[in-house]
Structures are given as C-alpha cells and as structure tokens.
N, CA, C and O atoms as a Tinker XYZ file with bonds, in Angstrom:
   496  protein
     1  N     66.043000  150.478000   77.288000    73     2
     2  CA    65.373000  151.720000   76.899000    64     1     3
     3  C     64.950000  151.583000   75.440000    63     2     4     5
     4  O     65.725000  151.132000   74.596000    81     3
     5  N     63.280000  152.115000   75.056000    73     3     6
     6  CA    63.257000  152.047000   73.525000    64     5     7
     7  C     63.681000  152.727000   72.723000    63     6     8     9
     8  O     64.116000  153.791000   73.164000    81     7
     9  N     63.785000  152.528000   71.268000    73     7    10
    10  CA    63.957000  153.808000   70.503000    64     9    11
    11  C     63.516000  154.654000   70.521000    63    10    12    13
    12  O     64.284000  155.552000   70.175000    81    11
    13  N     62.357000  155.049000   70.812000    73    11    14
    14  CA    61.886000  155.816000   70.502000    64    13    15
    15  C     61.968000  156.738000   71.844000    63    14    16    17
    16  O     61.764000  157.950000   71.779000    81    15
    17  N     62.219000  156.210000   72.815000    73    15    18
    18  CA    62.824000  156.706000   74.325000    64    17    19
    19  C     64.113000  157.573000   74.377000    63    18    20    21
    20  O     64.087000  158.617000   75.029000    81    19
    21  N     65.086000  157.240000   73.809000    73    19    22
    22  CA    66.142000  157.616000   73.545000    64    21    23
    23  C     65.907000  158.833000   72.078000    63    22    24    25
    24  O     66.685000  159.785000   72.012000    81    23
    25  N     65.186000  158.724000   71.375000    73    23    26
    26  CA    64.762000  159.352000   70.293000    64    25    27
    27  C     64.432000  160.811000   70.703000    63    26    28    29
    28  O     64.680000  161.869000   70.125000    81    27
    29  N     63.777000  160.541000   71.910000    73    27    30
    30  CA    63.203000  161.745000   73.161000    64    29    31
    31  C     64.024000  162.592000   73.507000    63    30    32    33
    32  O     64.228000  163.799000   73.379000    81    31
    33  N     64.686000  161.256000   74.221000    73    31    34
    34  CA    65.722000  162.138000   74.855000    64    33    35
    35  C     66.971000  163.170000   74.566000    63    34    36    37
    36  O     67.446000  164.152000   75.138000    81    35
    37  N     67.342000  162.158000   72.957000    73    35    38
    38  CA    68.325000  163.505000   72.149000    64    37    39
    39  C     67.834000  163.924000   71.395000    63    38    40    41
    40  O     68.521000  164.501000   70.552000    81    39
    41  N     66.406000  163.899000   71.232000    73    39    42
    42  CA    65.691000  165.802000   70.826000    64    41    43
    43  C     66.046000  166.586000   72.025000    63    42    44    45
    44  O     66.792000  167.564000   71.983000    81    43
    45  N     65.607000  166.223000   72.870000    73    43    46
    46  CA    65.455000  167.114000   74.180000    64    45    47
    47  C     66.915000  167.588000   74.663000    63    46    48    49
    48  O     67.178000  168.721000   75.065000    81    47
    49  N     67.832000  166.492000   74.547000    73    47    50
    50  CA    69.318000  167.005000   75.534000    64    49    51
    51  C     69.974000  168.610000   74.011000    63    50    52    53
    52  O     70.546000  169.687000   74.177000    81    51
    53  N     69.428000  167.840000   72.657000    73    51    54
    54  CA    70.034000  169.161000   71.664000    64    53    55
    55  C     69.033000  170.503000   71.621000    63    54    56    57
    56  O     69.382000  171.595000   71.173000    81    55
    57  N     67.690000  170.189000   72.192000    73    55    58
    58  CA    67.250000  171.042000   72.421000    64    57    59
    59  C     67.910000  172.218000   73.572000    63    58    60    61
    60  O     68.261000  173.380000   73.364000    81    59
    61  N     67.915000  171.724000   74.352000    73    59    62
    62  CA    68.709000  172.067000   75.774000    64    61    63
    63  C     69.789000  172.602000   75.611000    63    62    64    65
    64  O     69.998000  173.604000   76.295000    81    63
    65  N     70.608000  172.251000   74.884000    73    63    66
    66  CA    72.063000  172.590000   73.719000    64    65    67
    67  C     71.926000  173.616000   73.250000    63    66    68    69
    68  O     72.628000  174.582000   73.548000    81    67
    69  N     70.708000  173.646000   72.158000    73    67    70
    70  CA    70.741000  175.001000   71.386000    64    69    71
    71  C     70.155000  175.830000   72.217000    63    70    72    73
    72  O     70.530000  176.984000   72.009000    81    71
    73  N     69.331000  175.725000   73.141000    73    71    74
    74  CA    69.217000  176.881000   73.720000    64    73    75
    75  C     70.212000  177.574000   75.064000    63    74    76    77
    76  O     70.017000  178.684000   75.560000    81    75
    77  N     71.212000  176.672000   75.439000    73    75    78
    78  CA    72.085000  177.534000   75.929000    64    77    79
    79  C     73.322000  178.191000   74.895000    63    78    80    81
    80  O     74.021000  179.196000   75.031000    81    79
    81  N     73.263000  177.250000   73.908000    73    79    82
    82  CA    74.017000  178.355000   72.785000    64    81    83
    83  C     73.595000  179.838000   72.133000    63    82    84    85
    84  O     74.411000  180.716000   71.851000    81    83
    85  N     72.202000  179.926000   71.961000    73    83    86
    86  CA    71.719000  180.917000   72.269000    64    85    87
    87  C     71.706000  181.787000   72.584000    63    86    88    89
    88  O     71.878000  182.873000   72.029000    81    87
    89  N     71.354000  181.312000   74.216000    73    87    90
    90  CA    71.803000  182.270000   75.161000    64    89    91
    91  C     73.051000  182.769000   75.393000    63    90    92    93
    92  O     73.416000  183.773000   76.005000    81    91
    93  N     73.620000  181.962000   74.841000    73    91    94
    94  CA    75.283000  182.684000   75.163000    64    93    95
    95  C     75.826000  184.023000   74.298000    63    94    96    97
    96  O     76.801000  184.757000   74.461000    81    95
    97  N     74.532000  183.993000   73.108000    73    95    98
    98  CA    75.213000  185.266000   72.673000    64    97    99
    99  C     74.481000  186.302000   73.125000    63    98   100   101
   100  O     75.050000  187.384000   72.980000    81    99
   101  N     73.335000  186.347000   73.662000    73    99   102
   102  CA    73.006000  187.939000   73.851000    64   101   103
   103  C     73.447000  188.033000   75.151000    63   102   104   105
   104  O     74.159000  187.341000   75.878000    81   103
   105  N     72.530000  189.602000   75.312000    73   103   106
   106  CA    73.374000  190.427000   76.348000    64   105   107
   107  C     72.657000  191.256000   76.600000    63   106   108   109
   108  O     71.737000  191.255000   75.783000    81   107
   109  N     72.541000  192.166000   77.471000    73   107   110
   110  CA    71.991000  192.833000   77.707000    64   109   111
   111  C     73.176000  194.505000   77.989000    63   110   112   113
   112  O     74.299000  194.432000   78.489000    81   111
   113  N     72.616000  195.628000   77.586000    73   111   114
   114  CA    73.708000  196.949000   78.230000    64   113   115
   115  C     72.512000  197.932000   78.473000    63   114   116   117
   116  O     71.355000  197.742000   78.099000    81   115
   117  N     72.972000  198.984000   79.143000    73   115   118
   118  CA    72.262000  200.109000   79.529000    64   117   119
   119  C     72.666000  201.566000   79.120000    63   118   120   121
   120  O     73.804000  201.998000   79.299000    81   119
   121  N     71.832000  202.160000   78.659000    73   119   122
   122  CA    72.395000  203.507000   77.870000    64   121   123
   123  C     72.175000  204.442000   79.255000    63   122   124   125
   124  O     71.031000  204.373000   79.705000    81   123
   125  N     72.886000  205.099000   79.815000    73   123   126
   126  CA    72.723000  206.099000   80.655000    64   125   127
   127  C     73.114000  207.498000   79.949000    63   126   128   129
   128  O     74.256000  207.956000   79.919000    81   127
   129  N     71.920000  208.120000   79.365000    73   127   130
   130  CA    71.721000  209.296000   78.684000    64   129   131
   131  C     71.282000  210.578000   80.136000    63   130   132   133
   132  O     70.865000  210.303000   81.261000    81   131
   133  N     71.453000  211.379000   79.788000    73   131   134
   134  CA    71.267000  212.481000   80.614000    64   133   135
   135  C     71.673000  213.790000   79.421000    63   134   136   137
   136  O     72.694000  214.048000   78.783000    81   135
   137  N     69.903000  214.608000   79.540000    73   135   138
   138  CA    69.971000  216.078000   78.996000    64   137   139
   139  C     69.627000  217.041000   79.768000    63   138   140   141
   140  O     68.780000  217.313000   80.620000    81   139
   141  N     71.052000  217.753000   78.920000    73   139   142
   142  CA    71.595000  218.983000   80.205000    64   141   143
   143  C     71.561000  220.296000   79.123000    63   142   144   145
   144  O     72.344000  221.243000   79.192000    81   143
   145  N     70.322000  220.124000   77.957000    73   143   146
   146  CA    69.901000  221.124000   76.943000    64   145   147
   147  C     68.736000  221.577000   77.554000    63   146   148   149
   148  O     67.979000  220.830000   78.173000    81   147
   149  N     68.515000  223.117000   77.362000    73   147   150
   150  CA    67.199000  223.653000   78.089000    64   149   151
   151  C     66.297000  222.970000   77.292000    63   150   152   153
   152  O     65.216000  223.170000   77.846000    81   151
   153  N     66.086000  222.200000   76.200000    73   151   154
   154  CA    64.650000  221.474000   75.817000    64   153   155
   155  C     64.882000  220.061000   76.050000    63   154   156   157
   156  O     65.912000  219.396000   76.161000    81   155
   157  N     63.293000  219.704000   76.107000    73   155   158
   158  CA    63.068000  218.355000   75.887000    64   157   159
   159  C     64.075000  218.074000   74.663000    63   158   160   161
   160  O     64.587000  218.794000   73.806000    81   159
   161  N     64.139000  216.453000   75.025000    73   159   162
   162  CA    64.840000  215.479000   73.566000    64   161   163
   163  C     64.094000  214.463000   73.557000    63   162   164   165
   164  O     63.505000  213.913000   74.488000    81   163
   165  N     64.141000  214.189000   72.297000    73   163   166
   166  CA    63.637000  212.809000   72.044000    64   165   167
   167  C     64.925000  211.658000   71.602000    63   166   168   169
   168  O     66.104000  212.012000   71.619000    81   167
   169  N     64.530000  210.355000   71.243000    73   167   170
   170  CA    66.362000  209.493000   71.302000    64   169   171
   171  C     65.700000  207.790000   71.365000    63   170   172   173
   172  O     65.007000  206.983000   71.984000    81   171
   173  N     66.437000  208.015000   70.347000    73   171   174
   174  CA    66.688000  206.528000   69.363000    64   173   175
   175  C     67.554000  205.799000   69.822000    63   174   176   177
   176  O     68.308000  206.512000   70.483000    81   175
   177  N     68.036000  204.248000   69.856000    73   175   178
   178  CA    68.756000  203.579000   69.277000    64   177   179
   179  C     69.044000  202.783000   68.626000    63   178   180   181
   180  O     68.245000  201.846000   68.629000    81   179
   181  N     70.118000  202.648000   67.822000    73   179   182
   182  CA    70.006000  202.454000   66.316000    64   181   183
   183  C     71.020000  201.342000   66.468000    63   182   184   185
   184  O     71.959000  201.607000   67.218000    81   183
   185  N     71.010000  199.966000   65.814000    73   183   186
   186  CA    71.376000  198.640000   65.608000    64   185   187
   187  C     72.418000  199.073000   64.198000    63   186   188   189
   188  O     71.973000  199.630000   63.194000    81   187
   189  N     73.892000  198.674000   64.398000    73   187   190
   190  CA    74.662000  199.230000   62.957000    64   189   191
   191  C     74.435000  197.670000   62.594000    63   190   192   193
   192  O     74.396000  197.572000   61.368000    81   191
   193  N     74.289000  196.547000   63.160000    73   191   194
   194  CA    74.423000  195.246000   62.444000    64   193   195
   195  C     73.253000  194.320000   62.097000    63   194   196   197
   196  O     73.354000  193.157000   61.706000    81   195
   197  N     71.892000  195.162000   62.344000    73   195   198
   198  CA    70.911000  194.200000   61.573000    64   197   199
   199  C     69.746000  195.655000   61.726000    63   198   200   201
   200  O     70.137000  196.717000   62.210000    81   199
   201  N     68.225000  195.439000   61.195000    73   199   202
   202  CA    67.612000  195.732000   61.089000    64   201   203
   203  C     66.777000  196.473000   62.748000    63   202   204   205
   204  O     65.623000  196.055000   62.837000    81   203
   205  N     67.015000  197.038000   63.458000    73   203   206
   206  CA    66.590000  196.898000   64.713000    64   205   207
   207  C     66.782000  198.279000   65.155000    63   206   208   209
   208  O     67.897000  198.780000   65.004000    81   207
   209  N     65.433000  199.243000   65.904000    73   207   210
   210  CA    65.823000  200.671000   66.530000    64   209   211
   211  C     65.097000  200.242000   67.642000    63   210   212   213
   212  O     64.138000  199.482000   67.502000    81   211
   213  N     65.608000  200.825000   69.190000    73   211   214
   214  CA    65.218000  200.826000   70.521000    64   213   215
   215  C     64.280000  202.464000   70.263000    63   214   216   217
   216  O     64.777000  203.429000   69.681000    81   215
   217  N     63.274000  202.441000   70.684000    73   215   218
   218  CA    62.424000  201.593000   71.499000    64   217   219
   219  C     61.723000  200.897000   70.381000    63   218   220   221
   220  O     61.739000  199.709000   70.704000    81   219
   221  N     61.127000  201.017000   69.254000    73   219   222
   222  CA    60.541000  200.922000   67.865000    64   221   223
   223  C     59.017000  201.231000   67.972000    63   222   224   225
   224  O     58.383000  201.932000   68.760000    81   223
   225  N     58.599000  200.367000   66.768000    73   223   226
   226  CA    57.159000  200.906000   66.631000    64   225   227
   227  C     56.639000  202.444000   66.800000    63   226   228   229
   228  O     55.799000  202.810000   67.622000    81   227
   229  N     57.352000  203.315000   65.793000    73   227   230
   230  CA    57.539000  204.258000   66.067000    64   229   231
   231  C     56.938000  205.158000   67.373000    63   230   232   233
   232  O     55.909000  205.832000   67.421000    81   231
   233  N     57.993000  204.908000   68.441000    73   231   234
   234  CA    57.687000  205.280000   69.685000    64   233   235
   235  C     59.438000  206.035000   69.895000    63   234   236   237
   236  O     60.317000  205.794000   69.067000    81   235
   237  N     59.606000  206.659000   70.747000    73   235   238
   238  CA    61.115000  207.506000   71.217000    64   237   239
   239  C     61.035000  207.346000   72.499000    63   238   240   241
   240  O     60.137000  207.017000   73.273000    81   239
   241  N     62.652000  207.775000   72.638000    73   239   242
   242  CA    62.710000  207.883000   74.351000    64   241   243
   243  C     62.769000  209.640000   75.136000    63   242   244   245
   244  O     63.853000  210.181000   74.921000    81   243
   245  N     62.163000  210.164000   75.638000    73   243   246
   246  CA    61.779000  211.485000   75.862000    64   245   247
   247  C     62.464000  211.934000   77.362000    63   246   248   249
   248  O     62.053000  211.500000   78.438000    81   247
   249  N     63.405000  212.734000   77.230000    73   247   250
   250  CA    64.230000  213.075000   78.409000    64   249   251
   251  C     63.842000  214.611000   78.417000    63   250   252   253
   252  O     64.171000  215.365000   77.502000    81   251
   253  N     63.176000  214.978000   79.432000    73   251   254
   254  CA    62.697000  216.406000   79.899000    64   253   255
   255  C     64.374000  217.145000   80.132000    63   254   256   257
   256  O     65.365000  216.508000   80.489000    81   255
   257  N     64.336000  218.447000   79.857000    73   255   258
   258  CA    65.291000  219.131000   80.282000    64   257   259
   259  C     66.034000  218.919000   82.092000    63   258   260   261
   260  O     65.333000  218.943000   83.104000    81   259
   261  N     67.437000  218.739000   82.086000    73   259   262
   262  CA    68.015000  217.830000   83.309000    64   261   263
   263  C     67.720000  216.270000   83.451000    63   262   264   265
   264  O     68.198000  215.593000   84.360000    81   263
   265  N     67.039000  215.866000   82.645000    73   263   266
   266  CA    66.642000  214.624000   83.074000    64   265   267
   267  C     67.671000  213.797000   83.054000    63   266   268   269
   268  O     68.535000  214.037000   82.211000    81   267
   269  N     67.859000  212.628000   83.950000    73   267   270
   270  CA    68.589000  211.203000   83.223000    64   269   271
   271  C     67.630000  210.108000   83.479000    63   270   272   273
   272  O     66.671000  209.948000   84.234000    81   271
   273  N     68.436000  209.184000   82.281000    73   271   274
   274  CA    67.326000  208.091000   82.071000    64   273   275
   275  C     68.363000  207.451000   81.719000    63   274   276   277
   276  O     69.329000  207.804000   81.043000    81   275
   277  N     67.937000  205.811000   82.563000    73   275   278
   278  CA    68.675000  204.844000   82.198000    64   277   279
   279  C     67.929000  203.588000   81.580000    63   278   280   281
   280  O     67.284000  202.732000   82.187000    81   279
   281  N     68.159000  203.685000   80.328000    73   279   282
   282  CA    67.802000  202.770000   79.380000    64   281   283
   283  C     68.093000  201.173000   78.881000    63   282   284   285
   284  O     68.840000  201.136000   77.903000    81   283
   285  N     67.679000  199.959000   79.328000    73   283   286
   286  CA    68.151000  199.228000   78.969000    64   285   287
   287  C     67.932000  198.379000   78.195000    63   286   288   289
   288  O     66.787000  197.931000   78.146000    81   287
   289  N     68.754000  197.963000   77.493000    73   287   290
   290  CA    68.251000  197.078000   75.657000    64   289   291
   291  C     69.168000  195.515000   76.241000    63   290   292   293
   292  O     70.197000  195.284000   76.876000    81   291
   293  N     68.098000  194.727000   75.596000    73   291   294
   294  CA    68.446000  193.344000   75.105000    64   293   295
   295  C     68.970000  193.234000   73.780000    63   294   296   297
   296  O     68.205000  193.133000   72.821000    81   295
   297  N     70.336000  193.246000   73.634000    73   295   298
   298  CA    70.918000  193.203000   72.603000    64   297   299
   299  C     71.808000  191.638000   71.988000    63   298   300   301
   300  O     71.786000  190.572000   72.602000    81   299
   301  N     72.233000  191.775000   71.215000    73   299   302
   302  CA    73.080000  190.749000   70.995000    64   301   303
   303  C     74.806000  190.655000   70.831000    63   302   304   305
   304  O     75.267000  191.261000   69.864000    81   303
   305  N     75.311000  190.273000   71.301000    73   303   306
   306  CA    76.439000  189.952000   72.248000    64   305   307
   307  C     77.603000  190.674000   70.458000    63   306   308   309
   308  O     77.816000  190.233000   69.329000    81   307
   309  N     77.930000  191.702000   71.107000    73   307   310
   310  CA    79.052000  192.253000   70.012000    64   309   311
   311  C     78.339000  193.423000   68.941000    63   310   312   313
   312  O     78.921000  193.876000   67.956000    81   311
   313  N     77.068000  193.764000   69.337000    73   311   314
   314  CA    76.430000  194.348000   68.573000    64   313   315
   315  C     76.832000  195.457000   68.529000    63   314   316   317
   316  O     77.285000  195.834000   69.609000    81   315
   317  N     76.879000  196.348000   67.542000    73   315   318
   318  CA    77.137000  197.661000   67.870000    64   317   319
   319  C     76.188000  198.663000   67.540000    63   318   320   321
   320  O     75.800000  198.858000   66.388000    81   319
   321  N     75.651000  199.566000   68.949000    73   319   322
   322  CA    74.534000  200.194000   68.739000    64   321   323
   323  C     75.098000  201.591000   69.247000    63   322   324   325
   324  O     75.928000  201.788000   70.135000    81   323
   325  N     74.355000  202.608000   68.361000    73   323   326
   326  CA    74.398000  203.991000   68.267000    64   325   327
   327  C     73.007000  204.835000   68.782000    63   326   328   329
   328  O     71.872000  204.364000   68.716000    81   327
   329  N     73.350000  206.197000   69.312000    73   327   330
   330  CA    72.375000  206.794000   69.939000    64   329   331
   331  C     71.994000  207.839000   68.559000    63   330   332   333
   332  O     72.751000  207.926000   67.591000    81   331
   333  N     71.052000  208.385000   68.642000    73   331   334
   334  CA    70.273000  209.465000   67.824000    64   333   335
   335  C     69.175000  210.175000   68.644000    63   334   336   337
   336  O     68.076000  209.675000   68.887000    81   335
   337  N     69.642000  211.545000   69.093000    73   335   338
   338  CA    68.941000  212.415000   69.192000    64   337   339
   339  C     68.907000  213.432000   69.083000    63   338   340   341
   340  O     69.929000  214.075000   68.843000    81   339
   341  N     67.559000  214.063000   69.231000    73   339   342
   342  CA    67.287000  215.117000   69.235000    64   341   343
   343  C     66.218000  216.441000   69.695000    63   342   344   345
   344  O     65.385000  216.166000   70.558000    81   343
   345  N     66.226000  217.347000   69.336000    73   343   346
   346  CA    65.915000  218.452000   70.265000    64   345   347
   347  C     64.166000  218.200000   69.959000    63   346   348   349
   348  O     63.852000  218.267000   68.771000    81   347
   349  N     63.247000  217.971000   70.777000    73   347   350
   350  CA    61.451000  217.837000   70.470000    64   349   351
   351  C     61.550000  218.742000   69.949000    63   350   352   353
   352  O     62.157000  219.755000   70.299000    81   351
   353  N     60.675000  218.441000   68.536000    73   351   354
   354  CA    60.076000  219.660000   67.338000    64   353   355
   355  C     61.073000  220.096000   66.414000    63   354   356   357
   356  O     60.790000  220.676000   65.366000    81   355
   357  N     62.562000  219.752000   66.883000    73   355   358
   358  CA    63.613000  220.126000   65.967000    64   357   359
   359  C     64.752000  219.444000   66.111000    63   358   360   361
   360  O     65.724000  219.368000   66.862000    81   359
   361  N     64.058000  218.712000   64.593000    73   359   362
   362  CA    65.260000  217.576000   64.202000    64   361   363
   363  C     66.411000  218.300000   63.249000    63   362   364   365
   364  O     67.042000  217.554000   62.501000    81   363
   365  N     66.719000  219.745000   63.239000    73   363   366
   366  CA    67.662000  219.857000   62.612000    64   365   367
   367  C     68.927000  219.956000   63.705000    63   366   368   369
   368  O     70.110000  219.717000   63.461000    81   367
   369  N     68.216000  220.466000   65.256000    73   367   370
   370  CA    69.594000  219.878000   66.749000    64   369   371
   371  C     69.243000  218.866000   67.009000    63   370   372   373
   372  O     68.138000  218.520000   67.428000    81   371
   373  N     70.760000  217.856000   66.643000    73   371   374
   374  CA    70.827000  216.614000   67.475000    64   373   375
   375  C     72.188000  216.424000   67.254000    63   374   376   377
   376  O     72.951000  217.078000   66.543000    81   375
   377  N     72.394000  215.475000   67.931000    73   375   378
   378  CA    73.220000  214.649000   68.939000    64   377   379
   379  C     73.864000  213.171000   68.311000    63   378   380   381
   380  O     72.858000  212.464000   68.258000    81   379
   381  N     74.641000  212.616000   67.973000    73   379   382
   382  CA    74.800000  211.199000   67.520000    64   381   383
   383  C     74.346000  211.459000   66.266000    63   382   384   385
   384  O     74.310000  212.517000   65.639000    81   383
   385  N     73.943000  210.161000   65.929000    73   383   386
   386  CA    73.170000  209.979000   64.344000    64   385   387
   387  C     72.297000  210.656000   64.029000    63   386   388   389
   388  O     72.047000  210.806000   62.833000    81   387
   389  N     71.490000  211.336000   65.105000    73   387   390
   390  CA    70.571000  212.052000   64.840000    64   389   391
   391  C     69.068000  211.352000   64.682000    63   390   392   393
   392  O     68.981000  210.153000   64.950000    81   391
   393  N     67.969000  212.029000   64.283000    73   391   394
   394  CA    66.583000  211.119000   63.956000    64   393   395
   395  C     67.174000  210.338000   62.519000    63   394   396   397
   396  O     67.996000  210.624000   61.649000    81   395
   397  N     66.378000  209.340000   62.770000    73   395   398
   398  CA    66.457000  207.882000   61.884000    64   397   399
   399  C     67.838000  207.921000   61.056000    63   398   400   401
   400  O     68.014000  207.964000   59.839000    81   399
   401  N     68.843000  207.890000   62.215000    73   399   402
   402  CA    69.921000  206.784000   62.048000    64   401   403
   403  C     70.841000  207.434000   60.751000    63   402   404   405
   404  O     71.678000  206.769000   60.142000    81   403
   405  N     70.523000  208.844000   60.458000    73   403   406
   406  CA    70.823000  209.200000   59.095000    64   405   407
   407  C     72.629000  210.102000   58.969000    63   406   408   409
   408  O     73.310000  210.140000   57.945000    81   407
   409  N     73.015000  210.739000   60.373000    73   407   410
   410  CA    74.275000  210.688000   60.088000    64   409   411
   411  C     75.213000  209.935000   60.450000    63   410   412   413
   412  O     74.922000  208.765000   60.698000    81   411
   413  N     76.492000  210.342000   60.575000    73   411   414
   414  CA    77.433000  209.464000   61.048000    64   413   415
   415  C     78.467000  210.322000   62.372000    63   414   416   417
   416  O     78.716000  211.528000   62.351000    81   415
   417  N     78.811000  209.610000   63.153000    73   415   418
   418  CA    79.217000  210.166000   64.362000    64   417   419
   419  C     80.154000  209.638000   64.919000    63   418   420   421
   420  O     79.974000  208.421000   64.889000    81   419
   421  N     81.432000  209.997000   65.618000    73   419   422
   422  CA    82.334000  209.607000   65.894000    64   421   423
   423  C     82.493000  208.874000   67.075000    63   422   424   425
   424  O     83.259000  207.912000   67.033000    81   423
   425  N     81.896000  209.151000   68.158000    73   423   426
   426  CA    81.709000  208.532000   69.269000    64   425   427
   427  C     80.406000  208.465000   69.900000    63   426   428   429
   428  O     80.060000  208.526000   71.080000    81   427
   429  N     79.686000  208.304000   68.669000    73   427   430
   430  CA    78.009000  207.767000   69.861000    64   429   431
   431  C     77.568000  206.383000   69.517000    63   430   432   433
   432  O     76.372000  206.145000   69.351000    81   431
   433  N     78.770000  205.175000   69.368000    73   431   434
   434  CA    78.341000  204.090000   69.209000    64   433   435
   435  C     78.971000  203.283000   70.285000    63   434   436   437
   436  O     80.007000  203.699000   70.804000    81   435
   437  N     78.498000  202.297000   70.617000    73   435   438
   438  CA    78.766000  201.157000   72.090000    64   437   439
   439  C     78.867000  199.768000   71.437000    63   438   440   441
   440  O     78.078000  199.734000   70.492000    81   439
   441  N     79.310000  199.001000   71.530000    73   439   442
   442  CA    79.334000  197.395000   71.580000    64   441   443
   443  C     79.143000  196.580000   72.500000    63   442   444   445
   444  O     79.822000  196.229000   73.465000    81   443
   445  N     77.631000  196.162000   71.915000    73   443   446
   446  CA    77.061000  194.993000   73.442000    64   445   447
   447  C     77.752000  194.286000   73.611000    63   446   448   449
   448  O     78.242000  193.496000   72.804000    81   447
   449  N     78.026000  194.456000   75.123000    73   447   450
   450  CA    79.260000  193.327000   75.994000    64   449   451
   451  C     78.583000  193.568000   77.088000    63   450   452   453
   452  O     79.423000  193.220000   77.918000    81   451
   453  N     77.607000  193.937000   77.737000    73   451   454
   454  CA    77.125000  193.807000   78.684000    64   453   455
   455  C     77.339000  195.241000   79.960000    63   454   456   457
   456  O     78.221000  196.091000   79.832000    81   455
   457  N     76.540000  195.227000   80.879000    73   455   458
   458  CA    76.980000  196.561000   81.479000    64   457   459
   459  C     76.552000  197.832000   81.314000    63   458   460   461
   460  O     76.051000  198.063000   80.214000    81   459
   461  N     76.598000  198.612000   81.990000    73   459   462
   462  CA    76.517000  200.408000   81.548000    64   461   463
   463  C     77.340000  200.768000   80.821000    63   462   464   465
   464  O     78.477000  200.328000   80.646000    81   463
   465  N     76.596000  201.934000   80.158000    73   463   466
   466  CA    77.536000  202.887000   79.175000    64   465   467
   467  C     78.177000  203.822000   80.163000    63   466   468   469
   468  O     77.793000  203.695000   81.326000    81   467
   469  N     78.990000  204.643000   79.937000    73   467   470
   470  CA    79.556000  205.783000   80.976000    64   469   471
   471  C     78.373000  206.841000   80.598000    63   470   472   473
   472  O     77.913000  206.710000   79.463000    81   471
   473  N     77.815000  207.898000   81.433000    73   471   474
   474  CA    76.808000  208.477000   80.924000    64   473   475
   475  C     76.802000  209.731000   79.931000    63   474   476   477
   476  O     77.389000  210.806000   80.051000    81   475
   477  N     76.066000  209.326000   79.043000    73   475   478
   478  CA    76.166000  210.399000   78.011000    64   477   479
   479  C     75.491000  211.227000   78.086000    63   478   480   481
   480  O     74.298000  211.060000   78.339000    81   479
   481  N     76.129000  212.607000   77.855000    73   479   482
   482  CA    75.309000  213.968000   78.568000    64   481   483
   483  C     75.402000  214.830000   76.978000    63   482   484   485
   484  O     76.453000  215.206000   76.458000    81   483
   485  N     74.024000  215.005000   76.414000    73   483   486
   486  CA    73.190000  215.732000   75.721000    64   485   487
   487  C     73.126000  217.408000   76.025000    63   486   488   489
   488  O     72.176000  218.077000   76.432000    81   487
   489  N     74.587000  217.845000   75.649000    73   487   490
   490  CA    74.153000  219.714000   75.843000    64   489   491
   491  C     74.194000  220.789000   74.531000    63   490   492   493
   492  O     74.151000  220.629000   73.312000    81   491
   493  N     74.287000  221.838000   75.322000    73   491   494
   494  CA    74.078000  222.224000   74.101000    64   493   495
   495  C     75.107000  223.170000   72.991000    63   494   496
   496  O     74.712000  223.431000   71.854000    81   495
C-alpha cells in the first residue's frame, strides 16, 4: 500500500472518529408545554450554557388558549435549557424566565439527556 494510500485512509478512519465523537454528545429532548390560560402565549427557550434561544431569529412559539404543543430541540447532551413565557401583548404575565431570558425561576429549567419533559402546564 502507498503512502499516500494509507495517508487517506487515516484522514478518513479520524475523520469517522471525530464524527462519532460528536455525535455522542448531542441529543435531542422535547418540551411538552400546554396553556390552560384564557390567552394566547407566546414561549421561548433559553440555552443557560452558551449563546442559543429555540426557536430564534426572532420568531416564538404560539400556544392558543388549551393548546398543547410538543416541541422538539436539538440540543447538546447536558445542556441546561429553560422555558420563558408569556401572555401575547403582555410581557408583564409570564411564566419561567419570562420574555428574553431575563428572570430567574425555580423550576422551569431541564437538562438535555434526551426524551420528554413531563408536561408543563401554563395557568393562570
């Protein structure tokens, strides 16, 4: 075999390497939100360990009154992500962190490990 054959080949086998290392850290979870407030909500989620909000580009996730919606993010494996919402037209009712990630909340954060959340119900 030439050098430069073999040269190939362990680019390619560490290529192959790093990308199942990679893969081994993300993950994927699912937010199962459900609002049981007589208004629409709108609803964020918010990344506590890097730069990152679901859905982004300033776009939201919009749950009609009764609605549930099951949401799912490609995250990274241990991440810990928080919900923020709130009531359409009035961001002074909300829920979690609230719009853009600005309070702090005792139990509206998850750690990607994969799986559903238990469903979180938005009342009032």
């Amino acid at each position: 075999m030439s050098i430069i054959r073999r040269a190939q080949l362990g680019a390619l086998s560490a290529a192959i390497l790093l990308g199942s290392v990679a893969a081994s850290f993300a993950a994927d979870v699912t937010f199962q939100m459900r609002n049981s407030h007589p208004n629409a909500v709108e609803l964020e989620l918010y990344s506590q360990d890097r730069d990152h909000v679901w859905p982004g580009n300033n776009q939201v996730y919009y749950l009609d009154d009764g609605e549930t919606k099951q949401i799912p993010l490609a995250c990274d494996e241990g991440e810990k992500i928080c919900y923020g919402a709130w009531v359409s037209g009035d961001k002074a009712t909300y829920w979690g962190t609230g719009p853009d990630n600005a309070e702090t909340c005792d139990d509206c954060c998850y750690t990607c490990t994969g799986g559903n959340t238990e469903e979180i119900d938005l009342t009032e």
